[in-house]
C-alpha positions as CSV (number, residue, x, y, z in Angstrom):
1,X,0.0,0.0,0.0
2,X,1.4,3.5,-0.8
3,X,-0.5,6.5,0.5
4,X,-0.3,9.7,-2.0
5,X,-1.2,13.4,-1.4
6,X,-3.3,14.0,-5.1
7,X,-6.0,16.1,-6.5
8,X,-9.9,14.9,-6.3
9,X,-12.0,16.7,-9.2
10,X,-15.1,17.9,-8.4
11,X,-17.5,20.8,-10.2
12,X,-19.4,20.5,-13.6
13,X,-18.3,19.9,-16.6
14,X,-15.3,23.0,-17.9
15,X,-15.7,24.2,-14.3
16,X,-13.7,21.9,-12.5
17,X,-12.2,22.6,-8.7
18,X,-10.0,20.2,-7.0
19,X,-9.7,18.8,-3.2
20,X,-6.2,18.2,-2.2
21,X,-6.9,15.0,-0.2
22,X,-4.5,11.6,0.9
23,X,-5.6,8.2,0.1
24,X,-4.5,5.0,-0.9
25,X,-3.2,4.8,-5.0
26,X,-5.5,1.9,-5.5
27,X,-8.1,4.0,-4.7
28,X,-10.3,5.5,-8.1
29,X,-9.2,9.4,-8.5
30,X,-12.6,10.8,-7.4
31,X,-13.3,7.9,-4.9
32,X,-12.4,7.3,-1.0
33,X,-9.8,9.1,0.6
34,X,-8.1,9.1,4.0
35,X,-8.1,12.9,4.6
36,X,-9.1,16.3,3.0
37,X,-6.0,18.8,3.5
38,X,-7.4,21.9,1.6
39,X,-8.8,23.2,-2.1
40,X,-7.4,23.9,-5.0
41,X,-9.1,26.4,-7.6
42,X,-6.7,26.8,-10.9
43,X,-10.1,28.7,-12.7
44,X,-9.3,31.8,-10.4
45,X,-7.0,34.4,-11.0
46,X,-4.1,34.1,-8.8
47,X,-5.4,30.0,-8.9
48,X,-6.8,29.5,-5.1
49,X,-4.7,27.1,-2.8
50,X,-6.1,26.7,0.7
51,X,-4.0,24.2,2.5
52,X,-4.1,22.9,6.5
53,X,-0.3,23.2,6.2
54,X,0.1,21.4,9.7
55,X,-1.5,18.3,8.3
56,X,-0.1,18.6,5.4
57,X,4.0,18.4,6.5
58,X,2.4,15.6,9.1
59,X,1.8,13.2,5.9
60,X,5.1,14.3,4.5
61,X,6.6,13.1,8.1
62,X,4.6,9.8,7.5
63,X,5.3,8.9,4.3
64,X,2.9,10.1,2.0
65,X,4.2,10.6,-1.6
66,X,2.8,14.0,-3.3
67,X,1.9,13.6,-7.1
68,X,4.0,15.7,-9.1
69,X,1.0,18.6,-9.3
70,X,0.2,19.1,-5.8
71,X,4.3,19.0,-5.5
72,X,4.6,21.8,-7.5
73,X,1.6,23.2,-5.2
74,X,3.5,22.4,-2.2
75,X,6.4,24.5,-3.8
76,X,5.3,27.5,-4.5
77,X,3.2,27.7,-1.2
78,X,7.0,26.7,0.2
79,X,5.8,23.6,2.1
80,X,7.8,21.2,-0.3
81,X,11.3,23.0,1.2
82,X,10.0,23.0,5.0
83,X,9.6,19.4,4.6
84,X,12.8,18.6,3.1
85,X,14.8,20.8,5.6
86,X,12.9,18.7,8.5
87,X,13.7,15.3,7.1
């Protein structure tokens, strides 16, 4: 079992919003996850991140693997660097 940090879509059709969520990679994209960290909006401009940045570097600390996208989130919001100057 590996446990990833990823994107869940959700909204209609050309509208789409994203949770950033942890769950299991045998789980389906949109299906089950473990726990909701935050939102991700890239239709807004700035995009809108909203992260729980406490649970978020707790996964990091546990194991969880970030997709490449919500690393590149985790960058620019400057949690990818906090993590890899804790570990």
């Amino acid at each position: 079992m590996s446990v990833k940090i990823r994107l869940a879509r959700g909204g209609a059709k050309k509208k789409a919003f994203y949770q950033v969520v942890v769950a299991d990679d045998r789980f389906p994209r949109d299906g089950r996850c473990i726990d909701r960290l935050g939102q991700y909006d890239p239709r807004q401009d700035p995009p809108m991140v909203r992260l729980d940045e406490e649970r978020v570097l707790e996964w990091l600390k546990k194991g969880a693997q970030p997709t490449d996208t919500v690393r590149q989130i985790l960058s620019a919001r400057g949690l990818w660097s906090k993590h890899k100057q804790s570990a």
